[in-house]
C-alpha positions in Angstrom: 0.0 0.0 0.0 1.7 3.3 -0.9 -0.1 4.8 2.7 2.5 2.3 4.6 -0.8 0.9 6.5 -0.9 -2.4 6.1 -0.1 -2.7 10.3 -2.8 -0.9 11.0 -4.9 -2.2 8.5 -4.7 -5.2 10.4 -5.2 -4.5 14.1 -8.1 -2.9 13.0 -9.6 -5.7 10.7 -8.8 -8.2 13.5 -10.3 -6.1 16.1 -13.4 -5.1 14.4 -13.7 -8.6 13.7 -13.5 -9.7 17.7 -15.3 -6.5 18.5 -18.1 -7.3 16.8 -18.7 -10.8 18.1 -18.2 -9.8 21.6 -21.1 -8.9 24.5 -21.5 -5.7 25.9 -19.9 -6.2 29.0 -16.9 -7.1 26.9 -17.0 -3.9 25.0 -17.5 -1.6 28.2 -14.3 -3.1 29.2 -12.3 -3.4 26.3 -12.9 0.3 25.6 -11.4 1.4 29.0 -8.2 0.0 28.5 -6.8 3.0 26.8 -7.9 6.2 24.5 -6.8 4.0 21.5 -9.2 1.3 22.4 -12.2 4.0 23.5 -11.7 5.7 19.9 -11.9 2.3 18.0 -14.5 1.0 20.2 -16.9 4.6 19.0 -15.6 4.1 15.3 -16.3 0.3 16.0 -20.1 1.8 17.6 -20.8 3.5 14.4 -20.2 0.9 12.0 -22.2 -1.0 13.5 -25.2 0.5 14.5 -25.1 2.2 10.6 -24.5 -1.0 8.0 -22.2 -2.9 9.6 -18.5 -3.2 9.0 -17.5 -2.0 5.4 -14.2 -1.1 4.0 -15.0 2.4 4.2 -15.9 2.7 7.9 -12.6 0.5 9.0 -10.6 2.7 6.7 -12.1 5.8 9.1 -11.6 3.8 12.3 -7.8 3.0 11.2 -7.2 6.8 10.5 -8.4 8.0 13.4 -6.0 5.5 15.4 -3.0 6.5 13.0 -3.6 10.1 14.1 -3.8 9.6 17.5 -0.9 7.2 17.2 0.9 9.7 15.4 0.3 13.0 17.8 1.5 10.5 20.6 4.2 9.3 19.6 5.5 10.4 15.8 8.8 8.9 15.9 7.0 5.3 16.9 4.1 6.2 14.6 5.1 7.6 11.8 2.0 9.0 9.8 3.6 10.0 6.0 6.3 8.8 4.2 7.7 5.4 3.5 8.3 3.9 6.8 6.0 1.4 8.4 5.1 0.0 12.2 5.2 -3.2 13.2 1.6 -4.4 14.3 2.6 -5.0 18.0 3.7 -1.5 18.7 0.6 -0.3 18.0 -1.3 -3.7 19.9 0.9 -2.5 22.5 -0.6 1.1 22.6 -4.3 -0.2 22.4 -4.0 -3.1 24.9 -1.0 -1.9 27.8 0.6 -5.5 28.0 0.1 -4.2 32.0 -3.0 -5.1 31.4 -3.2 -8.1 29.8 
């Protein structure tokens, strides 16, 4: 991809996936376990409740987490350009392994 996303592109696909299948109670707590996981789990919200998971609304959802990444860390996350992430950095961000 000439947008360097393919990291990203799948955290989120994976996530939305497990998101989706999950209960409530899940979701409430998922979505407290940092500000990366409470923005996916709204973008994750409004997929659903509009009609369903489509490329479009994952390709919001990764965005939005690529520019939070970005503005926290920009040297980790780099947002332009030809340089990629590696997939756990940014599992590591959503998901504190403190937590896990």
């Amino acid at each position: 991809s000439s947008n360097w996303s393919c990291a990203y592109d799948a955290v989120v696909t994976c996530l939305a996936a497990m998101y989706k299948e999950q209960p409530d109670s899940w979701r409430n707590s998922w979505r407290n376990e940092s500000a990366a996981a409470q923005l996916l789990a709204i973008d994750f919200n409004t997929a659903l409740s509009s009609a369903g998971f489509r490329a479009s609304s994952l390709d919001d959802a990764r965005d939005h987490m690529r520019d939070l990444l970005y503005a926290a860390n920009p040297s980790l996350f780099p947002r332009y350009g030809a340089v990629g992430t590696a997939a756990v950095d940014i599992l590591d961000v959503i998901a504190p392994r403190e937590l896990r």
